[in-house]
Every structure is written in structure tokens, then in C-alpha cells.
C-alpha positions as CSV (number, residue, x, y, z in Angstrom):
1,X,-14.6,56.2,35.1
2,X,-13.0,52.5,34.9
3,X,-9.7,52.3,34.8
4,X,-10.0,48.1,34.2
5,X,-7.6,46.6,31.6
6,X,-9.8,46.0,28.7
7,X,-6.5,44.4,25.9
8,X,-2.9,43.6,25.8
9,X,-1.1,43.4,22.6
10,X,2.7,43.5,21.3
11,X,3.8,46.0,18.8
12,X,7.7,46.2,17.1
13,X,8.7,50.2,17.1
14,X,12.0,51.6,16.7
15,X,14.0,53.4,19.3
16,X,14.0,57.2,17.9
17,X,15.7,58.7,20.9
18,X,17.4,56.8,24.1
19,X,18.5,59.1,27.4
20,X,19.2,56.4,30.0
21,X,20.4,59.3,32.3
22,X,17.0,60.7,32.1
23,X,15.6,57.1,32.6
24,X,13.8,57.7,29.1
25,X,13.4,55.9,25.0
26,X,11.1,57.2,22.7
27,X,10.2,55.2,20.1
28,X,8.0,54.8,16.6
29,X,5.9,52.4,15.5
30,X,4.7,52.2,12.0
31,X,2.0,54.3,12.0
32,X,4.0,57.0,12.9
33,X,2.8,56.8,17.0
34,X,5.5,57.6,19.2
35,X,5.8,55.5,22.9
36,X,7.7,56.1,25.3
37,X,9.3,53.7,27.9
38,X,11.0,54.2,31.2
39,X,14.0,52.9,33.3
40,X,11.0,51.5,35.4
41,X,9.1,49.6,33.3
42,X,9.2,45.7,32.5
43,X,12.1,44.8,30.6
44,X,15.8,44.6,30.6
45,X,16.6,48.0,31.3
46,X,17.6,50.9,29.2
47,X,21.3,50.4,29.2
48,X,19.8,47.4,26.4
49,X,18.4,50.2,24.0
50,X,19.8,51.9,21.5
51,X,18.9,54.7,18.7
52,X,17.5,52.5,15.1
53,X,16.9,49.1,17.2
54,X,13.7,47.5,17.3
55,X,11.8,46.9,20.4
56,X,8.7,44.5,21.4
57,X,6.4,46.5,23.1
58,X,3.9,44.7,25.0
59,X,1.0,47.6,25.8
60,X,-2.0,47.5,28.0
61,X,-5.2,49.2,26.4
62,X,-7.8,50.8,28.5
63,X,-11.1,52.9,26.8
64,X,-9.5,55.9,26.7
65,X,-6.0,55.3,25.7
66,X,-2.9,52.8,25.2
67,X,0.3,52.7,27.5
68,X,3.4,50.7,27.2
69,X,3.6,48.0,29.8
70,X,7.5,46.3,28.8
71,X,9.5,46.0,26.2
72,X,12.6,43.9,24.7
73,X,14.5,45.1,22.5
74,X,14.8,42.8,19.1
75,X,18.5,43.4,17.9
């Protein structure tokens, strides 16, 4: 199984749930798709985020599945 990058894109999704304690946001895109980021990913940490803002996703795309890679929030 390769695990090689195959696409990077951006998507905008809105923050549905932020627990900075737990280092964890879950957001929803448009199509309904929750992501979720972490304390540890790209971006200007959780403390930023905040339930009903948007957020730039930027997400890596392998065959088999889509993860988040960093994120800014919009607001």
C-alpha cells in the first residue's frame, strides 16, 4: 500500500465544536463532512478557534482517504 501524497486542496468549514483542553475542533464543510483538527497541526493554534467561525482547511489527499494538514481560521 502507498501512502505517497497524491493532492492538496483548501476547503472553508465551520468550527461545530472547539475543546482546546482536549487539544481538539471539529468542524463542517458544506457537504455535511466533519474534520477534525488538533492542537498539533499547522496553524495558529486552537486558542484562535471558536464555535460558528470559519476555517481554511488546507488537506492532503492520499487513495484511500483525505486528512487535514492546517488550518486558519477566517473571522
Amino acid at each position: 500500500m502507498s501512502t505517497a501524497r497524491s493532492d492538496r486542496s483548501h476547503l472553508t468549514a465551520t468550527a461545530h465544536e472547539v475543546l482546546p483542553k482536549f487539544g481538539l475542533a471539529f468542524l463542517i464543510d458544506d457537504h455535511q463532512t466533519t474534520w477534525t483538527i488538533t492542537g498539533s497541526m499547522e496553524g495558529p493554534g486552537l486558542d484562535t478557534v471558536r464555535t460558528g467561525q470559519r476555517v481554511q482547511l488546507t488537506l492532503d489527499h492520499y487513495p484511500d482517504f483525505s486528512v487535514v494538514r492546517a488550518y486558519v481560521p477566517l473571522d
